[in-house]
C-alpha positions in Angstrom: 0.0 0.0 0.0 1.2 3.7 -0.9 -0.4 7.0 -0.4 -3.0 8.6 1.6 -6.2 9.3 1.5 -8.2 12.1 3.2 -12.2 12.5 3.9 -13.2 15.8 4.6 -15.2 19.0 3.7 -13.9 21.2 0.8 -15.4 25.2 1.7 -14.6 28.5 -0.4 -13.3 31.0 2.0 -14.2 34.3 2.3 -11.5 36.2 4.0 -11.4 39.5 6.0 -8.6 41.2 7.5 -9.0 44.1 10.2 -7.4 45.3 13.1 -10.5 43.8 15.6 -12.9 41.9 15.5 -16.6 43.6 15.7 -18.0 43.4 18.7 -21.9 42.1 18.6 -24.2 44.7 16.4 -21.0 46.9 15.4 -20.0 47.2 11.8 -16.1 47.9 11.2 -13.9 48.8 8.1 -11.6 46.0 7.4 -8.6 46.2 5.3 -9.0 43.5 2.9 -11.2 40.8 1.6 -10.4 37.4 -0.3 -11.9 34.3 -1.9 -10.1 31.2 -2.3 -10.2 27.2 -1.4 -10.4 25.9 1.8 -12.1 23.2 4.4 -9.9 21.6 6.8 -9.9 18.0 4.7 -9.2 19.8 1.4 -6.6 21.8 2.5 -4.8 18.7 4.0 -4.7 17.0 0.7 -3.6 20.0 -0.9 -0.9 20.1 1.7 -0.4 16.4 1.1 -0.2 16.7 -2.7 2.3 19.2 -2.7 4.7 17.8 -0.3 5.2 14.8 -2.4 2.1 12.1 -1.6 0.0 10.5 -4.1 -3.3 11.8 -2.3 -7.0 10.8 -3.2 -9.2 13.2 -1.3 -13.5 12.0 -0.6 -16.2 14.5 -0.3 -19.1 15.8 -1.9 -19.1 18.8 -4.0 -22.2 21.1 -5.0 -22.5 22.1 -8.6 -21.6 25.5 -8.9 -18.6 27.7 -9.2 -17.1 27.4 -5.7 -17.3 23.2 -6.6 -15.2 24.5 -10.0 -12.6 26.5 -7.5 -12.2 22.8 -5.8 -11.9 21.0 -8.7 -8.8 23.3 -9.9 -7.2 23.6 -6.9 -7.0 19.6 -6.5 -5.6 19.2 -10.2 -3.2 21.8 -9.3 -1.8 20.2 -6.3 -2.0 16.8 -7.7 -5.0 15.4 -5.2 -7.0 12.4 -7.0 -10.6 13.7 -6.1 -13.1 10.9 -5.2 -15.6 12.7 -4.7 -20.1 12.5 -5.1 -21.6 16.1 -7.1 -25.1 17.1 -6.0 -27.1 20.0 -6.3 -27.0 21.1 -2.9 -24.6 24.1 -2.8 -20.8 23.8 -2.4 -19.8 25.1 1.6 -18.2 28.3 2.6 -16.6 29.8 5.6 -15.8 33.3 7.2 -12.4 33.6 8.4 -11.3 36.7 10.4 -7.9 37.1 10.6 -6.3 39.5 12.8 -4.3 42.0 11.1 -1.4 43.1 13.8 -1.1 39.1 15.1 -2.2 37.0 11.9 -4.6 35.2 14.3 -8.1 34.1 13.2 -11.3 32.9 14.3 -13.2 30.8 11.6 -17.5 29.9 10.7 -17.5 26.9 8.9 -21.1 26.0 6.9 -20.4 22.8 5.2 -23.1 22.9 2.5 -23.1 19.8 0.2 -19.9 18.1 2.5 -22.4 18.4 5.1 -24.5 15.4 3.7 -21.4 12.9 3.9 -22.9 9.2 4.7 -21.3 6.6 5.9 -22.8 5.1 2.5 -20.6 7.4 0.6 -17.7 6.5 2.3 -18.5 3.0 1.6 -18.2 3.2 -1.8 -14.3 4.8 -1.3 -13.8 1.9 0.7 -11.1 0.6 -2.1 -9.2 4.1 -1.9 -9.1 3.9 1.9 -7.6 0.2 1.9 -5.3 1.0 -1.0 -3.8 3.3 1.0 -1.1 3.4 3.6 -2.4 6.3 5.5 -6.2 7.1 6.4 -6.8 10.7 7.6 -10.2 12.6 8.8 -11.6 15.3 10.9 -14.8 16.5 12.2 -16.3 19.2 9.8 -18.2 16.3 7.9 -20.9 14.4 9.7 -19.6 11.7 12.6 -21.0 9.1 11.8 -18.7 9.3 8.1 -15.6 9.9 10.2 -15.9 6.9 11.9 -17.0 4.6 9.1 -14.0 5.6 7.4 -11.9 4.7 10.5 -13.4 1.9 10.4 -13.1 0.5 7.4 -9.2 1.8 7.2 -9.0 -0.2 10.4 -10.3 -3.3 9.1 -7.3 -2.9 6.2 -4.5 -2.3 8.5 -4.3 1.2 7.1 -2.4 4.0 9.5 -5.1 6.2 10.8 -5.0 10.0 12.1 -7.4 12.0 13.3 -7.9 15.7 13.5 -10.0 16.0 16.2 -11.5 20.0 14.8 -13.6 21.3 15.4 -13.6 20.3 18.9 -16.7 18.2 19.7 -17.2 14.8 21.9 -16.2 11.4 20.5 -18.6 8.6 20.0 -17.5 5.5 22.3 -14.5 3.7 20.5 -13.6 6.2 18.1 -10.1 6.9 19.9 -9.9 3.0 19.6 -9.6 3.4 15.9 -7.0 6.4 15.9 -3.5 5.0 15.5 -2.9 9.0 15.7 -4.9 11.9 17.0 -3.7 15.2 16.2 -5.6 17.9 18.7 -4.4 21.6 19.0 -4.3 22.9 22.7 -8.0 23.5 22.7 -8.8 20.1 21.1 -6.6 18.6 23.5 -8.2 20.3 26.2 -11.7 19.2 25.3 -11.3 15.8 24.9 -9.1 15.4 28.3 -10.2 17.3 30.6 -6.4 18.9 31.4 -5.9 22.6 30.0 -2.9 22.7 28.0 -0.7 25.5 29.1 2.5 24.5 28.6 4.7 21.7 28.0 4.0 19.7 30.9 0.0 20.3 30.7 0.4 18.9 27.0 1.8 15.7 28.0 -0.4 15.1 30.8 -3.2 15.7 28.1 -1.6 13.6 25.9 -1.2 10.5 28.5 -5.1 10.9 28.9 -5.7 10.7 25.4 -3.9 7.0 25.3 -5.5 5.9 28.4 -8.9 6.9 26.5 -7.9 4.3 24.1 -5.7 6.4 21.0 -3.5 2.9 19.2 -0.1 4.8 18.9 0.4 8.4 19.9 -0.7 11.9 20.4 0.7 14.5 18.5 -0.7 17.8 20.1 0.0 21.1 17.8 1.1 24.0 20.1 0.7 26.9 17.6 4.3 28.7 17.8 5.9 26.3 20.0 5.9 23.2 17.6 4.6 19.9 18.8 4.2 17.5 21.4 4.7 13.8 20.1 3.3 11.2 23.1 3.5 8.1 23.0 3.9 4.9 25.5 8.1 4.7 25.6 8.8 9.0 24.2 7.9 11.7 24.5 9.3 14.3 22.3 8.8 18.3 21.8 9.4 19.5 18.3 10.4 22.9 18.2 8.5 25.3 15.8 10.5 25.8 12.2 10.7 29.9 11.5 10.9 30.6 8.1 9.8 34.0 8.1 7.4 36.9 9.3 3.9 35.0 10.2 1.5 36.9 7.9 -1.2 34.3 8.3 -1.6 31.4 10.8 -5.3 29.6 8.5 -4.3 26.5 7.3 -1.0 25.9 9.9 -2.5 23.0 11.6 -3.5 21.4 7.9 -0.1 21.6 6.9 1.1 19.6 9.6 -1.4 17.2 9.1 -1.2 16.6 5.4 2.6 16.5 5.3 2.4 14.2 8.5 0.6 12.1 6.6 2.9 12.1 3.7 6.1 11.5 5.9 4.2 8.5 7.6 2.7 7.1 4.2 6.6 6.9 3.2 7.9 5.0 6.3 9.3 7.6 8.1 9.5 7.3 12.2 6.4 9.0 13.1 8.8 11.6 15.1 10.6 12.8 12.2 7.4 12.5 10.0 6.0 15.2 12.8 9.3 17.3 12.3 8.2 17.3 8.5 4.9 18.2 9.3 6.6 21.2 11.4 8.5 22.9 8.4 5.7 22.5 6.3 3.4 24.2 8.7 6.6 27.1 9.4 6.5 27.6 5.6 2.8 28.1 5.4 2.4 30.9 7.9 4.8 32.7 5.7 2.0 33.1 3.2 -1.5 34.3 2.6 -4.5 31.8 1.9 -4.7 28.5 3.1 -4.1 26.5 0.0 -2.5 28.8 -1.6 0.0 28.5 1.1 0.9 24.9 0.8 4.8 24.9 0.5 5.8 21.7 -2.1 8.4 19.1 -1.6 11.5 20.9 -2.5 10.9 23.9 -0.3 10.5 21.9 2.7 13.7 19.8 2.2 14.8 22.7 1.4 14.3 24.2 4.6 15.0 21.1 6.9 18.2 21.3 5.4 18.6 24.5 6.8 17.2 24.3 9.7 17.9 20.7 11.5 15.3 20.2 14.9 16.2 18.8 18.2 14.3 17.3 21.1 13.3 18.0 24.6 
């Protein structure tokens, strides 16, 4: 088996930059407005595509000129879309983004992803088990994540979950995790533990296995790297800089989708997260989620430059 393969939601996103957000009933003047691709799924395969993997991405898709935007995107980045077209229209999300920090809070609508079954993941269920790394989060519908766990389970394919937006697991989801990739607030919902710090993270993190995750707990700590946890290491990845931070959207997708590629290759899961970090260092450097995706040669490029160590 070779490659990975990604469910998830595919959204345009409408972008606005100010220096605040509004306060309830106010209206501000921001200082600039964008459309592109995005969706937390579809921005991991396009993360996944252009660091190297041979990616087949599942969703649904409306028929309209947002579904067009995905559709170019993907054949740019080299993602293999397997995906269902209905006439329900394609998602969308609001992203603020903070001018002075490049910080952002995000509305996701779904739209047609919204209607995943577990019936349509069914029918992928050849792309899943042809592949050597299963990856999902929560914007689609449960119930889909976990049939796709499932089924990549019951073809001994790597599994990772990106547990966002936060919500609660259905019993023996965790089960079906061989990774689970929560940011501090992520981490903090499904443990119990606030994540503060380094310590806080792995207590979070040991919680998470006793819950039942199969392998480890990579929790993303924003500008501090990342916590890989596991039953014998425990390892903190330092943050790669490769520049000013103009936008953080999309950070926490690159490290997933190039995760994902570094595992699907057979790299220790530890350095796999260290490939994950450059990719996510080299994203912030740019605006727009997908268009932000570094490739393959820029984030060799950049490990090569900038070699990691451990605590």
């Amino acid at each position: 088996m070779s490659g990975v393969a990604i469910l998830g939601v595919f959204v345009a996103d409408t972008t606005f930059t100010a220096d605040r957000q509004p306060e309830m009933g106010e209206t501000i003047l921001g200082r600039s407005f964008t459309l592109g691709p995005g969706g937390k799924g579809s921005n991991q395969a396009v993360a996944a595509g252009r660091a190297g993997a041979d990616v087949h991405f599942i969703a649904r898709l409306g028929r309209d000129a947002f579904a067009d935007m995905a559709l170019s995107v993907w054949s740019e980045a080299g993602v293999t879309p397997a995906i269902i077209q209905c006439d329900e229209p394609t998602g969308a999300a609001m992203i603020f983004i903070e001018t002075g920090s490049g910080d952002n809070a995000i509305i996701v609508a779904p739209g047609a992803a919204g209607g995943i079954t577990p019936a349509d993941v069914e029918a992928q269920a050849d792309v899943i088990a042809g592949s050597a790394v299963f990856v999902t989060q929560l914007e689609q519908p449960m119930d889909a994540a976990m049939r796709g766990l499932q089924i990549a389970r019951g073809a001994d394919v790597t599994t990772i979950l990106n547990p966002a937006p936060a919500a609660p697991l259905p019993g023996g989801m965790l089960a079906l995790c061989d990774y689970i990739t929560p940011n501090e607030t992520e981490a903090q919902a499904l443990s119990g533990i606030a994540v503060t710090d380094l310590s806080s993270a792995r207590a979070a993190a040991d919680a998470l296995l006793r819950l039942g995750v199969a392998r480890a707990v990579i929790v993303t700590l924003g500008a501090h790297g990342v916590l890989y946890h596991d039953a014998e290491r425990s390892v903190s990845i330092p943050a790669v800089t490769a520049g000013p931070v103009v936008e953080t959207t999309g950070a926490g997708d690159a490290f997933n989708g190039a995760f994902a590629t570094a595992l699907a290759e057979g790299r220790d899961p530890v350095d796999a997260a260290r490939f994950g970090c450059a990719c996510a260092g080299l994203s912030v450097t740019r605006p727009g989620a997908a268009a932000s995706m570094p490739t393959r040669a820029e984030i060799d490029d950049l490990l090569a430059l900038s070699p990691m160590g451990s605590a």
